[in-house]
C-alpha positions, 0 to 999 in steps of 0.5 A: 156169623157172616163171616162164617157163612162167608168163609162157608161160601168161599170154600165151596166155590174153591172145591167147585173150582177144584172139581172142575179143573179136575175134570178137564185135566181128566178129560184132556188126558183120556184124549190124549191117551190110549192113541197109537200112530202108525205111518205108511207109504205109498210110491207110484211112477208114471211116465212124465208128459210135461216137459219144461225147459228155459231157452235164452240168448246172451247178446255178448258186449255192444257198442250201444243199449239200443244195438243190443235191444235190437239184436235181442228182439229180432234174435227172439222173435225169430225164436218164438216164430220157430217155436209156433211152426213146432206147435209150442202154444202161446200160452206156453211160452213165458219170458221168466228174465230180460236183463239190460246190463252195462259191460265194464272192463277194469285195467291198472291204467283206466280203471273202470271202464264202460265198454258196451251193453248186453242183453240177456233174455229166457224164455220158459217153455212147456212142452206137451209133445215130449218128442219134439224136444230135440228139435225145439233145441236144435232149430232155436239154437239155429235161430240164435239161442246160445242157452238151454238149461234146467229141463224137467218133466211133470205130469200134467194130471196127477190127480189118478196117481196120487189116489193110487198112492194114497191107497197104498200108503194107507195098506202099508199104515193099517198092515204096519199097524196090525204087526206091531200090535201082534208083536207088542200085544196091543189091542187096536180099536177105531182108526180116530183120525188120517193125517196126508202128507203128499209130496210129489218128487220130481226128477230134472233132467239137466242140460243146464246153460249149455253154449251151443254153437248151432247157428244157422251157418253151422257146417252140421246140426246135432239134434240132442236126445233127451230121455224123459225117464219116470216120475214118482209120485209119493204120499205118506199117510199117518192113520191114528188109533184107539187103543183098547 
């Protein structure tokens, strides 16, 4: 008799069990089902009003650290002194590399051998006003700058552009949407969920490591024309819908 009702317990328990996996897995594939996924993509372009450049100076080969470290300090503090007369704010001037380094020369005789130091150093600007950035290369090459490189333009706010993409983005999504179901013959509901993707493309301008000779000495300075172009502004939305 106990072991009936045992038996008799253990069944219903399994049953519950089953019913009751029955019911998720049920309830997951109603949620999974019955969805459509559709994505749209919004492109904006506006004129870019950051500019970023990197100016540096490369010592060549001295006899000393110390010869080197000075020639590299006065060369760039005459640099920065230039920089702040063309309106470019500390907060924009940032050293991004300072390199001390031991000059080697290798011959079949001696081997390796120490020659000198040098001393590279960058510094990495933005540029608010996009109309001096000829000037800004010209006059700190003029001070001892011999490398310019990897220029590029960004919008400092592109909050307002992004919300214009996205607009369009989610336009294209739904118009997108309503053809494949006029030509499948889908029925569409509610919009369930809003997937973003936004990823601004950014298009350098290089003038990259170019050795200038633009010293203060120099029988004519060129000033560089430097075109800023447009920027474009990219968001991609995928909008989910419910079937009926």
């Amino acid at each position: 008799m106990k072991k009936s009702k045992f038996v008799l317990g253990l069944l219903l328990i399994l049953a519950t069990t089953a019913v009751s996996i029955v019911s998720v897995v049920m309830a997951l594939k109603n949620n999974n089902q019955d969805r459509f996924s559709v994505v749209g993509s919004g492109t904006v372009y506006a004129k870019a009003d950051i500019a970023n450049i990197e100016v540096g100076l490369n010592t060549g080969t001295k006899k000393t650290a110390a010869e080197a470290t000075v020639e590299s300090t006065n060369k760039m503090n005459a640099i920065t002194t230039e920089l702040t007369k063309l309106g470019v704010a500390d907060k924009d001037m940032q050293t991004s590399n300072y390199t001390l380094s031991p000059v080697y020369n290798y011959t079949n005789t001696k081997g390796q051998e120490l020659t000198g130091y040098e001393v590279t150093q960058t510094l990495t600007l933005k540029i608010r006003d996009l109309t001096k950035i000829g000037d800004i290369i010209t006059k700190t090459t003029e001070q001892g700058a011999n490398q310019v490189g990897n220029i590029s333009f960004t919008i400092d706010d592109e909050f307002a552009l992004k919300n214009q993409a996205r607009e369009l983005a989610i336009s294209k999504a739904k118009e997108k949407a309503t053809l494949i179901a006029a030509q499948s013959g889908m029925k569409l509901g509610a919009v369930k969920s809003v997937i973003e993707n936004a990823d601004p493309v950014v298009s350098p301008i290089m003038y990259t490591n170019a050795k200038l000779d633009m010293t203060a000495g120099s029988a004519q300075t060129v000033t560089p024309n430097i075109q800023t172009g447009q920027n474009e502004i990219k968001v991609d939305v995928t909008l989910v819908y419910e079937v009926k």
